[in-house]
MARMI-203232 format. One record per residue (C-alpha): residue in one letter; x, y, z. Coordinates in steps of 0.5 Angstrom, whole numbers, padded with zeros to 4 digits, always signed. Layout:
residues N
aXYZ/...
//
This chain:
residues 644
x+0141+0350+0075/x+0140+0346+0082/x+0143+0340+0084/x+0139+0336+0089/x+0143+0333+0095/x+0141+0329+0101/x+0146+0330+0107/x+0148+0326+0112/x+0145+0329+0117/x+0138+0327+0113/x+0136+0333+0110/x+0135+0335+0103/x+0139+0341+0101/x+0138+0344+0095/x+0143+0349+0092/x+0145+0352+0085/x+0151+0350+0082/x+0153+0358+0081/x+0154+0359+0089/x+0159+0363+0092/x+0164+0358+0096/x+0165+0361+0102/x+0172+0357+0105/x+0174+0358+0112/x+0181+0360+0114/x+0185+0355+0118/x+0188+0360+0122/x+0189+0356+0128/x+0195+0353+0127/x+0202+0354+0129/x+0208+0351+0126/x+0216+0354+0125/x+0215+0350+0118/x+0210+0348+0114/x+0211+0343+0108/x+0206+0341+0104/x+0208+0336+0099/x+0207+0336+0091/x+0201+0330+0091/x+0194+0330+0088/x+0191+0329+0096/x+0184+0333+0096/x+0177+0331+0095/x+0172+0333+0089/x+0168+0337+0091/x+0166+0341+0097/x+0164+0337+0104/x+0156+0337+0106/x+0156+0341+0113/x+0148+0341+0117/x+0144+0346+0115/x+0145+0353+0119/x+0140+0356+0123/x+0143+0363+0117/x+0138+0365+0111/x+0145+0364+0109/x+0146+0359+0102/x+0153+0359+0103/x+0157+0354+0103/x+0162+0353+0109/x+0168+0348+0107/x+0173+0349+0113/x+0179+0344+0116/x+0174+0341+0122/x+0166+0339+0123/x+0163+0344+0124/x+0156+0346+0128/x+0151+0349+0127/x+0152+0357+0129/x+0146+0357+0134/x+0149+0351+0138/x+0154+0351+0144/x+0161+0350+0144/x+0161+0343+0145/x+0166+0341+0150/x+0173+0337+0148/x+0179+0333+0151/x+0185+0337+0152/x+0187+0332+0146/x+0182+0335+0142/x+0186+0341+0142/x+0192+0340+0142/x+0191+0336+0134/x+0187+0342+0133/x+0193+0347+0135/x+0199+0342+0132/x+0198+0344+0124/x+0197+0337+0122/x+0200+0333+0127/x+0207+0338+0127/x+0207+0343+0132/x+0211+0342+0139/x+0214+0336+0137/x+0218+0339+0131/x+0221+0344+0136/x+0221+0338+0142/x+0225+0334+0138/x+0230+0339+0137/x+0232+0339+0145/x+0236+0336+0149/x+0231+0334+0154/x+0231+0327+0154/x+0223+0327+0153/x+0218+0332+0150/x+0212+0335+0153/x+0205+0332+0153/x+0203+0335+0147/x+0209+0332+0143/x+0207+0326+0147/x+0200+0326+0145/x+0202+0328+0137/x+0208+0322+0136/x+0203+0318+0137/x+0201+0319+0131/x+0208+0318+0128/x+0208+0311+0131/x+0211+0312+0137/x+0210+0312+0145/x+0214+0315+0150/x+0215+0311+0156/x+0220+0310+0162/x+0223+0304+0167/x+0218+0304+0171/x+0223+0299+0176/x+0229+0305+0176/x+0228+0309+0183/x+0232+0316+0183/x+0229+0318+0176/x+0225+0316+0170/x+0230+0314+0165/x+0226+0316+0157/x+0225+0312+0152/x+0221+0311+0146/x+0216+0304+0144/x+0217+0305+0136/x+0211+0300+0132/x+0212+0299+0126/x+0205+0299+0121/x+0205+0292+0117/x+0198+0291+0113/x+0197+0284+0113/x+0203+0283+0118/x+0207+0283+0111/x+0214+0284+0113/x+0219+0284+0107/x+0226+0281+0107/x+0229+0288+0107/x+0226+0291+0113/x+0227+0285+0117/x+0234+0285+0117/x+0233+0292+0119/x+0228+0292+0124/x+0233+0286+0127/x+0239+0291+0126/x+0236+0297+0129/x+0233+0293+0136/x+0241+0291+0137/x+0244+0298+0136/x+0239+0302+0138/x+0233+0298+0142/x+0234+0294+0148/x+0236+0288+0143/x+0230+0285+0142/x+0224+0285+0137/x+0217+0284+0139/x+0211+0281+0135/x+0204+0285+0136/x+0197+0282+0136/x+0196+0287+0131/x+0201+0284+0126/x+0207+0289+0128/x+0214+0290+0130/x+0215+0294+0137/x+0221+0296+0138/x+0224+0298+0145/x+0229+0302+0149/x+0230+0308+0144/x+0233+0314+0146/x+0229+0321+0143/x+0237+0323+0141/x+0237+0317+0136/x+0229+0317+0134/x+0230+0321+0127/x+0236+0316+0125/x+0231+0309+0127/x+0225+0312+0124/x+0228+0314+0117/x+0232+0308+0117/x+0226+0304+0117/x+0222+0308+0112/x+0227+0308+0107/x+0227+0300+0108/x+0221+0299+0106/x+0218+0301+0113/x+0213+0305+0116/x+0210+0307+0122/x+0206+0312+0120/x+0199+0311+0124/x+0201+0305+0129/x+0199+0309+0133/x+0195+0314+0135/x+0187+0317+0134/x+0186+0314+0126/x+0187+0308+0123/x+0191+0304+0126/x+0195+0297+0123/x+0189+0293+0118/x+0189+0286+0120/x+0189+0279+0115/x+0191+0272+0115/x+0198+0272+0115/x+0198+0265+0111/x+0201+0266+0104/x+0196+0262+0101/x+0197+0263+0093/x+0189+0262+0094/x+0185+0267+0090/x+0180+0269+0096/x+0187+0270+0101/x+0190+0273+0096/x+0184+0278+0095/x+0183+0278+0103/x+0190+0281+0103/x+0190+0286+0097/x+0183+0289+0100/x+0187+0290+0107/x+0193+0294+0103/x+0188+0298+0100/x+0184+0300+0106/x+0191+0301+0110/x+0192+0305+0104/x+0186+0309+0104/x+0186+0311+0111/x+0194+0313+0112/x+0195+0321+0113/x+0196+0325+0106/x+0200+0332+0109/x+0206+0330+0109/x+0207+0331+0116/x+0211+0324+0117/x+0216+0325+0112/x+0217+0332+0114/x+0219+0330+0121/x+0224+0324+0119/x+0226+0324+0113/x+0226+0332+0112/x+0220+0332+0107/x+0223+0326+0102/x+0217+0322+0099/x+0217+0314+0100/x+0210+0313+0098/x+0209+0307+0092/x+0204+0309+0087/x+0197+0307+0090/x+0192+0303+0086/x+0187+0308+0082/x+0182+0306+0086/x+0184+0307+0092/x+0186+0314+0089/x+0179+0315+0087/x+0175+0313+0093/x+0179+0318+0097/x+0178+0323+0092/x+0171+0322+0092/x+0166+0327+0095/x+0160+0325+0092/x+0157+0325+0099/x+0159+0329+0102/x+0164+0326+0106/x+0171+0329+0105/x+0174+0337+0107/x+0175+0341+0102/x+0182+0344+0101/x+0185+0341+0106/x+0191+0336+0107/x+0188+0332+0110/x+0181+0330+0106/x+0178+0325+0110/x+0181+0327+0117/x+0182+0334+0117/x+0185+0337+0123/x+0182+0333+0128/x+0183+0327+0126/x+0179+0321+0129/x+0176+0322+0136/x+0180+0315+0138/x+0183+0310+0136/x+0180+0306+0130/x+0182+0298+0128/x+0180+0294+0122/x+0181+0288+0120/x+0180+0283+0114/x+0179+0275+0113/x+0176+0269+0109/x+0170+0266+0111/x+0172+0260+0117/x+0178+0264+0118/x+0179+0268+0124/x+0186+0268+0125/x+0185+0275+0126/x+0179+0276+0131/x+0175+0279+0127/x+0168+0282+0131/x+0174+0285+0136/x+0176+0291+0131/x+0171+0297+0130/x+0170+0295+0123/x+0171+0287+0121/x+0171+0285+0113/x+0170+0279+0110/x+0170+0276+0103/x+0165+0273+0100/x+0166+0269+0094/x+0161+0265+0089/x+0161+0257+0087/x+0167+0257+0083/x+0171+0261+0089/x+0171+0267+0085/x+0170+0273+0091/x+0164+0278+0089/x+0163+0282+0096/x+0164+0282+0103/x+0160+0282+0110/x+0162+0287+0113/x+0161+0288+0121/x+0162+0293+0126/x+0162+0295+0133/x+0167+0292+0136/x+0173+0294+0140/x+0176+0292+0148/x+0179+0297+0152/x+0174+0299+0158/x+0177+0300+0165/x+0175+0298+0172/x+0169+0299+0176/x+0167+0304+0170/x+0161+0300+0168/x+0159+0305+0163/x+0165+0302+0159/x+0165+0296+0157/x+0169+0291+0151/x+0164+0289+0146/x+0164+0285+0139/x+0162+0287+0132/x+0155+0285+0130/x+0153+0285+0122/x+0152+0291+0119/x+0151+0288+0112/x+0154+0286+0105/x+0157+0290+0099/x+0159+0289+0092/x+0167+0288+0091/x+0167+0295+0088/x+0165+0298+0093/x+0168+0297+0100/x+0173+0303+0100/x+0167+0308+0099/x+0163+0303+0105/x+0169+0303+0109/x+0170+0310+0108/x+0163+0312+0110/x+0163+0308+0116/x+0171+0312+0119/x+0166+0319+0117/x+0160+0316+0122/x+0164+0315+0126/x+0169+0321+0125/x+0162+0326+0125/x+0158+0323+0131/x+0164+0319+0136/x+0165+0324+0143/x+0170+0328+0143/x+0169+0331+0150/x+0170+0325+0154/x+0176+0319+0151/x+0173+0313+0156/x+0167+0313+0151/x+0170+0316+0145/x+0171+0309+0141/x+0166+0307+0136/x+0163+0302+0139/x+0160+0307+0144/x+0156+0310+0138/x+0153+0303+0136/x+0152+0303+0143/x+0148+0310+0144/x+0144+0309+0137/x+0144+0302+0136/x+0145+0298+0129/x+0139+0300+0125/x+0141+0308+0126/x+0148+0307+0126/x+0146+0303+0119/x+0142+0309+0117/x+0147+0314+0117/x+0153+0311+0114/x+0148+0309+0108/x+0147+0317+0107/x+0155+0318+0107/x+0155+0311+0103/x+0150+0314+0098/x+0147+0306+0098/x+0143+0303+0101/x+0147+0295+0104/x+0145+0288+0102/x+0142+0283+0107/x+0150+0280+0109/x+0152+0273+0106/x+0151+0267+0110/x+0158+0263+0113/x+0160+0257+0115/x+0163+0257+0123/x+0169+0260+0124/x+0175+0258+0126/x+0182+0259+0129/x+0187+0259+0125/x+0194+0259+0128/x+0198+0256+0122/x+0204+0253+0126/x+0208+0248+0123/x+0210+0247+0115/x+0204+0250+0110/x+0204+0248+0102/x+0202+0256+0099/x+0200+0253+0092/x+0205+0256+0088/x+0211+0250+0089/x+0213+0253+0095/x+0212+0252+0103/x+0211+0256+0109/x+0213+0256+0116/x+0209+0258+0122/x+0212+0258+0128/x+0211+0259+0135/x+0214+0266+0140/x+0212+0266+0147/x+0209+0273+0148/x+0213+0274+0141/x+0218+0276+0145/x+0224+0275+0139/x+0232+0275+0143/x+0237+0271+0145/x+0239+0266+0141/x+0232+0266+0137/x+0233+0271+0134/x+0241+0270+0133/x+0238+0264+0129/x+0232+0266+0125/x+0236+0272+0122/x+0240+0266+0119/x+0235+0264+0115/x+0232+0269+0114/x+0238+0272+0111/x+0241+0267+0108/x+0234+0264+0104/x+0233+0271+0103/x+0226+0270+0105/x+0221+0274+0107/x+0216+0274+0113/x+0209+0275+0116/x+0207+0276+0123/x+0201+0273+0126/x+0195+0276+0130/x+0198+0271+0135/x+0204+0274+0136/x+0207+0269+0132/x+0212+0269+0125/x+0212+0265+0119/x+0217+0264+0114/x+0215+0265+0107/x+0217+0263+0100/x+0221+0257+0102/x+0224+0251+0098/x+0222+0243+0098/x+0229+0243+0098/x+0231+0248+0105/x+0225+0245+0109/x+0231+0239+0112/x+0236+0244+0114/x+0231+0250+0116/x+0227+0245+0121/x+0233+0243+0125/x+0236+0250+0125/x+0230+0252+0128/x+0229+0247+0133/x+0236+0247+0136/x+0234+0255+0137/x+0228+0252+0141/x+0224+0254+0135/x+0219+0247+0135/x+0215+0244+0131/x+0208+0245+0133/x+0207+0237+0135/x+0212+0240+0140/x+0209+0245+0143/x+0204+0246+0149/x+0197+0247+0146/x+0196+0252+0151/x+0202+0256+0149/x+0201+0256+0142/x+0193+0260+0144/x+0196+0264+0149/x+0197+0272+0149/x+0200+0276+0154/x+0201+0284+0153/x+0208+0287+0155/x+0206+0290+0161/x+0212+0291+0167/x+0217+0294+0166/x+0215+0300+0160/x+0208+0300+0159/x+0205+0306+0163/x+0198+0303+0165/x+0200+0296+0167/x+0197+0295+0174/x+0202+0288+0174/x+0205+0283+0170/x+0203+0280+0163/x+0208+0278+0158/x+0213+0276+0164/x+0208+0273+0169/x+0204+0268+0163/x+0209+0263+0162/x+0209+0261+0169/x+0201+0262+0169/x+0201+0257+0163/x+0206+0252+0167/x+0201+0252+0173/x+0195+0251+0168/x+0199+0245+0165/x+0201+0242+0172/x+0192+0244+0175/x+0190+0240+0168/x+0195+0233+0171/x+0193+0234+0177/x+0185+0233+0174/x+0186+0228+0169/x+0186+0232+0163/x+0189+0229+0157/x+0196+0233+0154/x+0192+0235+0148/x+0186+0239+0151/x+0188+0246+0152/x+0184+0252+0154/x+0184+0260+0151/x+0188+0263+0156/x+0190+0271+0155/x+0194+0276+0160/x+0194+0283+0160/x+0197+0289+0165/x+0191+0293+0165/x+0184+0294+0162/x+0185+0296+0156/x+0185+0289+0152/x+0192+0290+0148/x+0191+0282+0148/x+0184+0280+0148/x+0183+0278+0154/x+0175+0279+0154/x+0175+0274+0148/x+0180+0269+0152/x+0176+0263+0154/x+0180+0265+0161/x+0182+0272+0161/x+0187+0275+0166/x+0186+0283+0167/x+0191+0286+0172/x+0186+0290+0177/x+0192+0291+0182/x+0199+0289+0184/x+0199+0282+0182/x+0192+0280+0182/x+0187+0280+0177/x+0181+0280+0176/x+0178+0274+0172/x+0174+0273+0165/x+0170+0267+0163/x+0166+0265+0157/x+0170+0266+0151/x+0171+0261+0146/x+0176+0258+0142/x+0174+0261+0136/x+0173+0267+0139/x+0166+0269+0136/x+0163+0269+0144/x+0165+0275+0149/x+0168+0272+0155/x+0165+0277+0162/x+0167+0278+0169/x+0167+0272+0175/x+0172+0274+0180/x+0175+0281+0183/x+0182+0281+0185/x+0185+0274+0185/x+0191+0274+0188/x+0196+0270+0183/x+0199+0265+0189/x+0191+0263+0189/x+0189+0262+0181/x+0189+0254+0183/x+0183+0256+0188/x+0179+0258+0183/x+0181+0254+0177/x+0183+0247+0180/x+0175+0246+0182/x+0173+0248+0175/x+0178+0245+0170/x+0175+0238+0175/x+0168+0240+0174/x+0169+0241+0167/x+0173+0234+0166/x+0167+0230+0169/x+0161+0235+0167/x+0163+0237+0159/x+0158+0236+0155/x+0161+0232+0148/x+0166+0237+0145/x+0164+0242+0150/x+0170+0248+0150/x+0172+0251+0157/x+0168+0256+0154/x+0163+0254+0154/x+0163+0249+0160/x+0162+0255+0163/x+0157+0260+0160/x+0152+0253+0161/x+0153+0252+0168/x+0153+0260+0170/x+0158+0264+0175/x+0153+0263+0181/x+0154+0255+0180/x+0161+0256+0178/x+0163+0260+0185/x+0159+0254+0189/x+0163+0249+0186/x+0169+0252+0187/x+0167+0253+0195/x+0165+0246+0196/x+0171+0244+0192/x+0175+0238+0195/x+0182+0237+0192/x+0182+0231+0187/x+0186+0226+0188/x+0193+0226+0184/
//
């Protein structure tokens, strides 16, 4: 009996059923232990490797893709083989852990990653570097229950810098933690209902969705879908529990359908007997982000992820599939004009049923044919690049086993900060509130630990490094607004608009990359924007997008920012025009090395020539991609200081 089978490299194969099997040994990996855990991880069948130049009608099935035997060894980043090297992300983390050095090595460096974690130093202490670790936690539709909330809030006290930190990507950072007291954090936030496991690191990190807890059936399928994909692409082997909780097992059940997509390998898509079925050893070559939303809802800036899914619902509001997009990503660097930021473009629609297999297809692609060589082009965006979307499309079919629908149309997006008081429609209320650079301290975070520990509420962080307070009684609305509000805490009608769009990295003094200030420079940026804007005659209401980040890697989205500010070198940054307020368009790059103290020199001219020139309801962003940077530098060198 033969089986027909067209692989994904676009060939027919053909084999009988009764072949011999040959598996490969995984006989590169070093580790003092070795834990597997006693769950069903391994896929179905056997992965399809391209067709070798042997007579040979084996079969390989091995731990990482393999080439064909007449080719030459492709060239790998140093990363590469350390992830090969690390049995399944262990070895030497498992034994750096364990000195009494106050940081590990760079292999360990690259591996805790994975695990969640950076290390980090003060880089404004002279006479040593004073270690530390940046733990971020993984929170699937920035979801945070009441338990672990109170815990992440006890942890950022006694062992952290006493502060907690919202990320654009719907995550807790934790600051300031000693490598002596990781093990003690990291268990305490796994057995109160957290993770950290792939916050960061060369896999999938957090899935992005509204955080609104509409009681709607297309949010409430929006959020459901991004727990099944985040459950879908964690780590099976066992290596994070192993390393913090000594192998004990805090995995809820999954959904059978989750369980089903992992396992399948109808095509070819999983490595056979191994821990790791869809990652193998190797993981991904980088990096991988996806988020999920409605239509019109782009709270979560959707078209910067490697994979952006949206629900698409019938007449009756009924969700039937989803839009899916792919190609987007941020991070570039500076005089390197072969890297780039990019938005995600259309790839096509999917029945509801099928977007883990979708899903699954694209991370394959990408895992398959992303660089390995060089991680400056390892992005998935690069692939799109090289090969284009049809190409791109060809090969994801061919691991997805269907052919894509033409994608849905969709009304306008927008962006949606959900600040202020929100019925769920469940009889109950939420609350948004605003977070400058989502910093929580002092007496913020005094306060808001309070009332969420005394209303036993639970939590959702905003891609916009904002929190919102769920599942809140008619009754508690009074009493928790002026608690809220004596902590500075305020209604949105309260807070600047500028702020309330506002992004900043962290920047100084921990980041490793940052070139100059972010989060600790954007609060007097913002007030000099406020003061250029009375100056010109701009009403108090009118706000532009204005995103900050320490270097070029795009932590805040600057690119999409109607004004991006993208550290270039000590307290001067390069500028970014062009984006919009619904992040659908990517800014580009006007000017090079502004120095902070000059930012009235450039803006003060275009804020004036936008307020007389405008064209009804024209954004800043948009003012500025109509008139060209070539006009906009003219204005600016004529510009005669308005009047006050």
């Amino acid at each position: 009996m033969t089986t027909p089978f067209r692989s994904p490299a676009g060939s027919a194969t053909v084999f009988s059923t009764d072949q011999k099997i040959r598996v490969g040994s995984l006989n590169a990996l070093r580790s003092s232990r070795t834990v597997f855990l006693g769950r069903n991880v391994f896929g179905g069948g056997v992965r399809s490797l391209p067709p070798s130049s042997s007579s040979s009608s084996s079969i390989q099935a091995v731990s990482t893709p393999a080439k064909p035997e007449a080719a030459k060894p492709t060239k790998r980043s140093k990363v590469e083989i350390i992830k090969e090297k690390s049995n399944f992300i262990r070895y030497p983390l498992n034994e750096e852990l364990l000195t009494e050095a106050p940081n590990v090595n760079e292999s360990a460096v690259q591996l805790i990653k994975f695990h969640g974690s950076y290390q980090q130093y003060n880089r404004e202490e002279r006479g040593g570097r004073s270690y530390s670790f940046m733990l971020r936690t993984k929170n699937p539709s920035g979801k945070v229950p009441n338990q672990l909330y109170l815990t992440m809030d006890d942890l950022a006290d006694e062992f952290g810098i006493g502060t907690l930190r919202l990320t654009t990507r719907q995550t807790f950072q934790l600051h300031g933690v000693l490598k002596q007291n990781l093990k003690t954090v990291m268990s305490s936030i796994i057995r109160n209902m957290g993770s950290t496991l792939g916050a960061c690191g060369d896999l999938n990190r957090n899935v992005l969705a509204p955080a609104a807890p509409y009681a709607k059936r297309d949010y409430l399928f929006a959020q459901e879908t991004a727990d099944n994909i985040a459950a879908l692409l964690s780590p099976q082997s066992g290596f994070y529990y192993d390393m913090w909780v000594d192998g004990e097992q805090f995995m809820t059940a999954e959904p059978p359908e989750v369980v089903e997509a992992r396992n399948d390998n109808s095509h070819g898509t999983n490595f056979v007997d191994s821990p790791e079925p869809i990652y193998g050893t190797q993981f991904l070559p980088r990096k991988f982000k996806i988020a999920v939303t409605v239509p019109t809802d782009n709270s979560v800036d959707l078209l910067t992820n490697d994979i952006g899914v949206v629900v698409v619902s019938d007449e009756n509001g009924e969700p039937q599939g989803f839009n899916i997009y792919v190609g987007g990503g941020m991070g570039r660097t500076h005089r390197m004009e072969s890297t780039f930021a990019r938005i995600a473009e259309p790839l096509g629609y999917v029945p509801k049923e099928d977007i883990l297999y979708a899903v699954k297809a694209i991370v394959v692609t990408q895992r398959e044919h992303g660089r390995r060589d060089d991680r400056k082009y390892s992005r998935m965006k690069y692939l799109l690049s090289s090969w284009g979307i049809e190409k791109f499309r060809d090969v994801v079919e061919q691991y997805y086993g269907k052919k894509f629908e033409a994608p849905r149309d969709l009304p306008e997006w927008e962006f949606k900060s959900y600040l202020g008081w929100h019925e769920q429609g469940d009889g109950a209320w939420f609350c948004g509130l605003h977070v400058d650079s989502g910093r929580v301290g002092g007496n913020m975070k005094k306060t808001l630990r309070e009332v969420i520990e005394k209303y036993k509420l639970d939590v959702r962080i905003t891609p916009n490094q904002n929190i919102v307070l769920c599942d809140i009684k008619s009754e508690w609305k009074q009493s928790i607004t002026t608690v809220l509000a004596q902590a500075g805490l305020l209604q949105p009608e309260f807070v600047d608009p500028l702020n309330q769009t506002a992004m900043a990295c962290p920047a100084f003094p921990l980041c490793p990359l940052a070139i100059t200030e972010a989060e600790r420079g954007i609060p007097s940026i913002l007030k000099r924007v406020r003061a250029m804007f009375e100056k010109v005659g701009l009403e108090y209401e009118e706000s532009v997008v204005v995103r900050v980040t320490g270097c070029p890697n795009g932590c805040a989205r600057p690119y999409m920012a109607e004004v991006g500010l993208v550290g270039d070198g000590p307290n001067s940054y390069q500028v970014w025009l062009g984006g919009t307020p619904n992040q659908t368009q990517i800014a580009r790059a006007f000017m090079d090395k502004v120095k902070i103290q000059d930012l009235e020199k450039v803006f003060e001219p275009l804020f004036y020539n936008w307020k007389l020139g405008r064209q009804a309801k024209e954004s800043f962003g948009e003012f500025t991609t109509r008139m060209g940077f070539e006009k906009l530098k003219e204005l600016i060198s004529t510009y005669e200081a308005s009047p006050q």
